[in-house]
PAVEX-63686 format. One line per 3 residues: number of its first residue (from 1); their letters; for each residue x, y, z of C-alpha. Coordinates in steps of 0.25 Angstrom, whole numbers, plus 5000, padded with zeros to 4 digits. Example, Ala and Ser with C-alpha at 12.3 -4.5 7.8 and 13.67 -1.06 7.14 Angstrom:
BEGIN
1> as> 5049:4982:5031 ~ 5055:4996:5029
END
This chain:
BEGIN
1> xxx> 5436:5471:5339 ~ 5450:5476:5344 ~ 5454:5471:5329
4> xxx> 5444:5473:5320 ~ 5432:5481:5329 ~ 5420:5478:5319
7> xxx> 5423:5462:5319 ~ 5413:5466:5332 ~ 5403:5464:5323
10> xxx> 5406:5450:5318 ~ 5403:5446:5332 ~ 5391:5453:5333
13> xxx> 5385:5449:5323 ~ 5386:5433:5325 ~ 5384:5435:5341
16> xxx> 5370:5443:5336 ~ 5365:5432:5326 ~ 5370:5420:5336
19> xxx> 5365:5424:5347 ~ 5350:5426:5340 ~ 5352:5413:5335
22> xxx> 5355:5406:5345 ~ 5341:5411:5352 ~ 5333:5408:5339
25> xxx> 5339:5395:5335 ~ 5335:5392:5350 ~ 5320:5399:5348
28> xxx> 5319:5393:5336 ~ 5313:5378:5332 ~ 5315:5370:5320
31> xxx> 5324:5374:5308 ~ 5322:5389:5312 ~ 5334:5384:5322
34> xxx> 5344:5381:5311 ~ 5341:5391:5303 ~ 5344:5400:5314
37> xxx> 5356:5392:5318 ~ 5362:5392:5304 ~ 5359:5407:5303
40> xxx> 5369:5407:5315 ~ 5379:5400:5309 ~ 5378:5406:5296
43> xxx> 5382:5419:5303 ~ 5392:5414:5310 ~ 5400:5406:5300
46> xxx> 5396:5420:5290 ~ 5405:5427:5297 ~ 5416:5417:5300
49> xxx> 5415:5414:5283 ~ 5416:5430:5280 ~ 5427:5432:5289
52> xxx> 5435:5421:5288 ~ 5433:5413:5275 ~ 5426:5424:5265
55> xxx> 5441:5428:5260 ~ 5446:5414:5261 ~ 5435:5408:5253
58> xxx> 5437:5421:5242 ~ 5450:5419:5242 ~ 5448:5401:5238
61> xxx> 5438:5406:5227 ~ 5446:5417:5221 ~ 5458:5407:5219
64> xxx> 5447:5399:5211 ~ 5441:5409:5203 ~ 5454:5413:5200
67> xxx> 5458:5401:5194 ~ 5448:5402:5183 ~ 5451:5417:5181
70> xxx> 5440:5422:5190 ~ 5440:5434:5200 ~ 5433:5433:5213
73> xxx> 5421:5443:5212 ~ 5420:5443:5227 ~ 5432:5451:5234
76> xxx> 5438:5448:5248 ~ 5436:5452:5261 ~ 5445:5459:5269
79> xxx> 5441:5455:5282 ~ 5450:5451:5294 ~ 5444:5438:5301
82> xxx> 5440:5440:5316 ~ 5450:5435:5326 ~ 5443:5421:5329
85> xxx> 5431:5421:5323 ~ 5429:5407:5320 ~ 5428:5404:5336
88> xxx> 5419:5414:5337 ~ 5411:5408:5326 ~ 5411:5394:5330
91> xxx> 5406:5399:5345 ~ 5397:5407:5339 ~ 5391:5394:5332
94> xxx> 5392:5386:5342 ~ 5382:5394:5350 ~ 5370:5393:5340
97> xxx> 5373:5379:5337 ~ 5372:5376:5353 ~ 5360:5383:5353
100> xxx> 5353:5376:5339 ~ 5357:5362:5345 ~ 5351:5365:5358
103> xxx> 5364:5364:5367 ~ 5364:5381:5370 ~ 5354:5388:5372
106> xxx> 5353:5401:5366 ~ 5360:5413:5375 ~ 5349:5424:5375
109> xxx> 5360:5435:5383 ~ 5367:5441:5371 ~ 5379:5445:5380
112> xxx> 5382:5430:5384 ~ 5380:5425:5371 ~ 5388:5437:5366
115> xxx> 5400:5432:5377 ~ 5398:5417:5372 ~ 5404:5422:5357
118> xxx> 5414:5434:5364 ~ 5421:5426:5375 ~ 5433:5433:5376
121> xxx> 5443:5422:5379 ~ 5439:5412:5368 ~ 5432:5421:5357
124> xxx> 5444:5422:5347 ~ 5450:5406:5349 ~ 5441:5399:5355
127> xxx> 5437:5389:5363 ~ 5427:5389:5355 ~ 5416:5387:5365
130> xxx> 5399:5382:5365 ~ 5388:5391:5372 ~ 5385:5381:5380
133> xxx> 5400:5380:5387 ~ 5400:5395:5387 ~ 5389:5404:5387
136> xxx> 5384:5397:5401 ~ 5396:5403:5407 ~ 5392:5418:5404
139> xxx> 5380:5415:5412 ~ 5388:5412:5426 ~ 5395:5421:5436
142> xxx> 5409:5419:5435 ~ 5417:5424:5450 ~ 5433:5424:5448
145> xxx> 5440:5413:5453 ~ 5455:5411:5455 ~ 5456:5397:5453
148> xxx> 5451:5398:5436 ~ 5458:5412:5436 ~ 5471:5404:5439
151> xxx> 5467:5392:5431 ~ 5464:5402:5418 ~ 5473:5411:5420
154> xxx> 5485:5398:5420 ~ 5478:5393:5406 ~ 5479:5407:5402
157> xxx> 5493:5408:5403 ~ 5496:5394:5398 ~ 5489:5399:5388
160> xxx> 5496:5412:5386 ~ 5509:5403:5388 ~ 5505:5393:5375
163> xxx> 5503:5406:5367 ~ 5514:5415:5367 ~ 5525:5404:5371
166> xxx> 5522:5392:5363 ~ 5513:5397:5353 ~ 5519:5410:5349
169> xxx> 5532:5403:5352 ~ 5530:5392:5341 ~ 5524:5401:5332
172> xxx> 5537:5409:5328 ~ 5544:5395:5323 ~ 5528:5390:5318
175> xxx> 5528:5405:5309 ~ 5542:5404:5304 ~ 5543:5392:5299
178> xxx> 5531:5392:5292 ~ 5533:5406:5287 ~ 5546:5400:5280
181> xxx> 5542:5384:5276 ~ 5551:5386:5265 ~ 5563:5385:5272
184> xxx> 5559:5376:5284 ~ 5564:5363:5285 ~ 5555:5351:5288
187> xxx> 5558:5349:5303 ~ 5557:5364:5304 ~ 5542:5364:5299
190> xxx> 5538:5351:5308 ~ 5544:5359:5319 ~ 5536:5371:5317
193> xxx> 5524:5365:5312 ~ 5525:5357:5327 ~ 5525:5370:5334
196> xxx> 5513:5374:5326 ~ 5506:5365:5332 ~ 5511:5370:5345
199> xxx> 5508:5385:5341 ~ 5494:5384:5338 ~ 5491:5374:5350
202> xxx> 5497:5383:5360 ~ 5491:5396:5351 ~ 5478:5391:5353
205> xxx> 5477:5385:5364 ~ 5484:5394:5371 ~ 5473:5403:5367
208> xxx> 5462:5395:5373 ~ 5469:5393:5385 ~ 5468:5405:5388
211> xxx> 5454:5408:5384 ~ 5450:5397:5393 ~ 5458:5402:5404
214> xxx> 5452:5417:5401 ~ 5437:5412:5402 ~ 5442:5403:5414
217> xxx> 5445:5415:5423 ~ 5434:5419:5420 ~ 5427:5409:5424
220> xxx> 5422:5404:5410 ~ 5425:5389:5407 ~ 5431:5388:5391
223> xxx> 5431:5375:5384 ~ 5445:5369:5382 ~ 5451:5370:5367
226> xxx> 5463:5360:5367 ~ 5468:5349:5375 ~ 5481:5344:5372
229> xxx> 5479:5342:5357 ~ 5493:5337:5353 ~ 5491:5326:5362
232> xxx> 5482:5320:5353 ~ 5484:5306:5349 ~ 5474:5309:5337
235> xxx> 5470:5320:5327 ~ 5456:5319:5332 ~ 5460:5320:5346
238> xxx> 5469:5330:5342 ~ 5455:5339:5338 ~ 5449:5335:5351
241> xxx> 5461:5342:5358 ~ 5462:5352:5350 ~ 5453:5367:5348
244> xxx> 5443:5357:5355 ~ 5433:5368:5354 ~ 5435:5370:5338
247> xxx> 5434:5355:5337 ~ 5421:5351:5346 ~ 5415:5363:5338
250> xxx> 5416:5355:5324 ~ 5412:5343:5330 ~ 5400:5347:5337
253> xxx> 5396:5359:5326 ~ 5401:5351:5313 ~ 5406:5338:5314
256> xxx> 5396:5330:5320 ~ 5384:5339:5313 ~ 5391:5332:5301
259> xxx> 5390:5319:5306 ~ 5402:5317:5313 ~ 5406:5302:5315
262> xxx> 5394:5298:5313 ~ 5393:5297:5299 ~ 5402:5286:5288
265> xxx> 5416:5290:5285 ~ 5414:5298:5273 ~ 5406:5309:5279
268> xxx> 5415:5307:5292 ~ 5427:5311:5284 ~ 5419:5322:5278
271> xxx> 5416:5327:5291 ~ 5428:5326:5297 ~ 5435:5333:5285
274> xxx> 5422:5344:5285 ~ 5425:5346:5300 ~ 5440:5350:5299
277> xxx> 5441:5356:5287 ~ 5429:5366:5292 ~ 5442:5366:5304
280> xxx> 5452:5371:5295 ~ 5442:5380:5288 ~ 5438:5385:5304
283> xxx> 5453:5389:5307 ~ 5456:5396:5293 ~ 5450:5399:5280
286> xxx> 5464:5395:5274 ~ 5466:5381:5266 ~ 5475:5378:5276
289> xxx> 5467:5377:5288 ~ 5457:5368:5281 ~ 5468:5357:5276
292> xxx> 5471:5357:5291 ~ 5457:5354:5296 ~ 5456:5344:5283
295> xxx> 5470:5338:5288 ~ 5464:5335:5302 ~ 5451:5330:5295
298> xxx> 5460:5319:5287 ~ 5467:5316:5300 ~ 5454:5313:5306
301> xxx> 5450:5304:5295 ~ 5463:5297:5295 ~ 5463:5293:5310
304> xxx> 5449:5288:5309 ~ 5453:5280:5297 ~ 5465:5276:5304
307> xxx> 5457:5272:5318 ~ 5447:5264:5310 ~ 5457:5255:5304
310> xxx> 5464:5255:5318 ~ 5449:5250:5323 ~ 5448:5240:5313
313> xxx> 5459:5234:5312 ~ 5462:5233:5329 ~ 5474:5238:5329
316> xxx> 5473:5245:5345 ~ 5488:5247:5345 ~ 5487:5259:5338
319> xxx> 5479:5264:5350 ~ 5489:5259:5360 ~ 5494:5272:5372
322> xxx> 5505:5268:5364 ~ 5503:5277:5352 ~ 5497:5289:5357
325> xxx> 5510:5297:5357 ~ 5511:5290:5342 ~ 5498:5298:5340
328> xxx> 5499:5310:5346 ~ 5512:5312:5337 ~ 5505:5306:5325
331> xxx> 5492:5316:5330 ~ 5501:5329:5332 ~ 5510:5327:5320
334> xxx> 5496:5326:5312 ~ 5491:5339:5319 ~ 5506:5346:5316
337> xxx> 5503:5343:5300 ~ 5490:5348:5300 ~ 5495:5361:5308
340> xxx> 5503:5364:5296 ~ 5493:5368:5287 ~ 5485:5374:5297
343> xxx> 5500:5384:5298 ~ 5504:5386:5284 ~ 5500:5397:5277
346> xxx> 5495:5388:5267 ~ 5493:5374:5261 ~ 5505:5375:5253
349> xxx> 5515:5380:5265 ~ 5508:5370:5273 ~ 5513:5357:5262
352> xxx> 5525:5364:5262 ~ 5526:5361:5276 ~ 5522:5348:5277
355> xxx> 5532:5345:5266 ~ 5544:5351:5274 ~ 5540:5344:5285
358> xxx> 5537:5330:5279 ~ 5553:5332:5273 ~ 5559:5335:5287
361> xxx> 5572:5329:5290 ~ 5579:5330:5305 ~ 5590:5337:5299
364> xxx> 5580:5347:5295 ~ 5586:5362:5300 ~ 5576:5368:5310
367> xxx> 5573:5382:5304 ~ 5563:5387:5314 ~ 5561:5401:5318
370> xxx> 5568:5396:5334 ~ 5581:5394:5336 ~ 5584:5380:5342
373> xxx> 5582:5385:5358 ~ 5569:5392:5354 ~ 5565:5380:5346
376> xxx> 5568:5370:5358 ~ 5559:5379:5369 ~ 5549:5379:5357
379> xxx> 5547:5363:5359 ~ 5550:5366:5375 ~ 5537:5375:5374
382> xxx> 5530:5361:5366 ~ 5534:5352:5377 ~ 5529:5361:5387
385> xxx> 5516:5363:5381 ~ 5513:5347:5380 ~ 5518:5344:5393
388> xxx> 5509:5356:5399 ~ 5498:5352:5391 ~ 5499:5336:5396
391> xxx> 5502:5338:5408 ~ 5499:5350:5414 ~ 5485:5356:5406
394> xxx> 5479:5360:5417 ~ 5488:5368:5427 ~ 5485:5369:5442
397> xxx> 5485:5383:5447 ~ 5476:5380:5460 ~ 5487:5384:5467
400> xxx> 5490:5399:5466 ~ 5505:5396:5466 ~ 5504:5388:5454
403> xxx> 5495:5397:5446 ~ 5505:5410:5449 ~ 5517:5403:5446
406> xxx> 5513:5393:5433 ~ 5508:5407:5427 ~ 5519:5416:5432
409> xxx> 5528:5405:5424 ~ 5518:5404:5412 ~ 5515:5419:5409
412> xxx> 5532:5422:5412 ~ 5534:5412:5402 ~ 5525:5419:5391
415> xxx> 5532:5432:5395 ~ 5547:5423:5392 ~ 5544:5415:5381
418> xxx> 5531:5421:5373 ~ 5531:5427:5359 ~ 5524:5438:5360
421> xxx> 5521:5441:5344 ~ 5507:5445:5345 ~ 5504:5431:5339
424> xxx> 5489:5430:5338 ~ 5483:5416:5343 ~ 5482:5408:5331
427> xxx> 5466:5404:5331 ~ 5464:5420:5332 ~ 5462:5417:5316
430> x> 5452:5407:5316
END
């Protein structure tokens, strides 16, 4: 509201007709159920397809036409999409999908279910959460207590810490370089394409830890959005670690609605490709975002391929402890290719880059936006991440000395270190 005050409305309007629908998809019996359902989503997905992919799509059939001399009859909109109205959507769904299945049921106080969609902490970037985790929660009384203060408040920080230190930090080499392919050197790309990953892991994740800790205070338990993901010894582990919400969403809503794993391999690669191209397409209504969901759909369909002739042929060394730092470079170096597309401006930047990259040499100058100290606490600021993250998740602030101390030094260290550029968190787009 504070951006646009009449985007009031867009919320209104799906909170009015899901909240109806929940009650009479739940009074209802037969197909008068889905069609009620399907009501629901149609509203919902309307107003995500209006906002967010209306000028794409135009502007995808006004290249065509164009090609045979034709003018596009329908003009453009000149809309602005709504800071994170895909979670919105996809909480909003999840609601009257709950209820259709039989899993919720229907919350007849308008204010609760009202608060369910609004949550303050997670409503622009997630987690995206079910009703039945949630809404339960807005029922019970909540007194303060002093242990979650210190335990959110300490996740809160860290939090605060992954943004504006790593993130925003990484972000200026990220920016430059890809602003300026054309005269980066191979290594220079690998090397900023690397701290992407970085960026948009401690960018959003940074983000839901401090939504979490912001609801934890308050005594409200949020799901948890990533673990460790770049420890992954596999691409599909890799989607089990990461945006864990988003991912259990398209399996539960989608994937296995579609059959799943429980069809011939075929229509399992259909699925799979269906499920993360509908990713790509979730994230951004640009071609790049689709080829990097596509790209993790091949991924998938490579390693099963791969896993089945493993299986077949008996060949257990490749599942030996032995390999798993092997695969969790393999895994992150697959996850850094795809993360290329899903940066560059466009599908052609994006080949550029991998290009550039693929005819790296060593001797490659390093022209990054840092100079050589700065690009050093860059990777200082990496290793302190994974070692934080591997060893230390959870931090033990039972004792009040600890919890004063660890967050004097985290939040002074925001206050020496941070990049303070008004730099919006990165899923505030999708």
């Amino acid at each position: 509201m504070s951006f646009i005050p009449i985007y009031i409305l867009i919320l209104g309007f799906t909170i009015l007709i899901d909240y109806y629908a929940g009650i009479l998809i739940e009074g209802a019996k037969g197909k008068a159920r889905l069609i009620f359902l399907i009501a629901s989503l149609i509203a919902n997905i309307g107003v995500l397809a209006v906002f967010k992919y209306y000028n794409f799509f135009f502007e995808n059939i006004s290249s065509i036409l164009l090609s045979f001399n034709w003018s596009n009859p329908i003009p453009a909109l000149k809309i602005i999409l709504p800071i994170g109205l895909s979670f919105h959507t996809f909480q909003a769904m999840s609601y009257t999908i709950e209820v259709y299945r039989g899993n919720q049921k229907a919350e007849r106080n308008f204010g609760i279910y009202s608060l369910y969609v609004m949550f303050y902490p997670q409503l622009v970037a997630g987690p995206i959460e079910r009703p039945q985790n949630l809404i339960h929660q807005f029922k019970e009384e909540h007194f303060f207590d002093f242990e979650r203060f210190k335990s959110g408040f300490t996740q809160m920080a860290f939090g605060l810490f992954k943004k504006v230190v790593i993130a925003d930090r990484l972000s200026l080499a990220v920016d430059y370089s890809y602003a300026n392919i054309g005269t980066q050197s191979g290594l220079s790309l690998i090397i900023a394409t690397t701290f992407y990953a970085f960026q948009i892991y401690c960018d959003f994740s940074g983000y839901s830890d401090m939504a979490i800790g912001a609801a934890r205070i308050m005594g409200f338990k949020l799901m948890d959005n990533f673990n460790m993901p770049y420890f992954s010894k596999s691409v599909s582990e890799f989607w089990q670690r990461w945006h864990i919400s988003l991912s259990a969403w398209f399996k539960d809503y989608l994937y296995i609605s579609i059959g799943g794993n429980r069809v011939k391999l075929p229509r399992w690669i259909f699925n799979i490709l269906l499920v993360f191209t509908l990713s790509g397409l979730w994230h951004g209504a640009s071609w790049t975002f689709i080829l990097w969901g596509a790209i993790h759909g091949v991924f998938l369909i490579i390693a099963k391929l791969k896993n089945s002739i493993i299986d077949k042929l008996k060949l257990s060394v490749f599942k030996h402890r032995y390999f798993l730092i092997p695969n969790m470079l393999v895994t992150f170096a697959l996850v850094c290719f795809a993360w290329v597309f899903f940066r560059a401006t466009s599908i052609n930047d994006g080949l550029e880059v991998i290009k550039k990259m693929a005819q790296f040499s060593v001797y490659d100058n390093i022209s990054l936006y840092f100079y050589r100290y700065e690009l050093l606490f860059c990777f200082l600021l990496i290793a302190f991440l994974m070692v934080k993250e591997k060893l230390w998740l959870h931090i033990n602030t039972q004792k009040n000395s600890y919890f004063y101390v660890i967050n004097f030094i985290v939040l002074f260290s925001c206050y020496l270190f941070g990049v303070f550029n008004q730099k919006q968190f990165i899923y505030f787009q999708f």
